[in-house]
N, C-alpha and C positions, 0 to 999 in steps of 0.2 A: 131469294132473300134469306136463306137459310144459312147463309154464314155471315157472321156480325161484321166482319171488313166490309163485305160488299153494300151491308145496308149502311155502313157511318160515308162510305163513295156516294152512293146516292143520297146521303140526306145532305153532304156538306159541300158535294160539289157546285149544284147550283146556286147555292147559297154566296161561295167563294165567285164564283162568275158573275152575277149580279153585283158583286160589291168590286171588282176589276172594272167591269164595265162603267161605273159609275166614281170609279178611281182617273178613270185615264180619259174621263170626261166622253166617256162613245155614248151617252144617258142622259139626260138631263134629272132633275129631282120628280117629274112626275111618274116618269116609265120607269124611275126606280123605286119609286113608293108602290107603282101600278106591279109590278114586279114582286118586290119586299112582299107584301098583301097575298098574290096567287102563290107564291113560296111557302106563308107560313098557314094561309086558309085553305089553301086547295089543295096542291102538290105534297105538301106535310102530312093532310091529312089522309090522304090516299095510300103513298107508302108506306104511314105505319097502319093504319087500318088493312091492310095487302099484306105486312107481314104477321098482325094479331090473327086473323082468317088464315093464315098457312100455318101457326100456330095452333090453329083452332082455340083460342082464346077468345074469341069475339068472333060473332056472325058475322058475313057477308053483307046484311040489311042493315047493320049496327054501325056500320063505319061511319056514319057522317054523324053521331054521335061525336065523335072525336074532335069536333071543329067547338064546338062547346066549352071555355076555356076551365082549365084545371082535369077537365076528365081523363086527360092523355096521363094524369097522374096514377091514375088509377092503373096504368098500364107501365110503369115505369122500369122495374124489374122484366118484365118480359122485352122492352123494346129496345133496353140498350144496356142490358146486364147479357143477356141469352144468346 
């Protein structure tokens, strides 16, 4: 995660596939809410939590801090300036 291309692939690709999926009717609105949901509360908070720890900006123990709405603010230069 140490080069900024690779982390905006991984944050924006699932993102783009879930809303395909749900474009071309393969989804109905609940497995894409059920989706939307683990994208922006789970998976989100993981990978940037994964790259703040390879940072060393943030502990390992501290990631799930991150699911806490506004705190990712607090990390906003490091996760998508760097």
């Amino acid at each position: 995660m140490k080069d900024l291309i690779i982390y905006y692939i991984f944050i924006l690709t699932p993102i783009g596939i879930i809303f395909w999926l749900k474009k071309v009717d393969l989804i109905g609105e609940k497995y894409f809410l059920v989706l939307f949901l683990f994208y922006a509360f789970i998976y989100r908070t993981y990978i940037d939590g994964k790259k703040l720890v390879e940072k060393n900006v943030l502990l390992k123990r501290n990631i799930w801090k991150l699911i806490i709405p506004g705190y990712r603010l607090k990390y906003l230069k490091e996760l998508y300036l760097k």
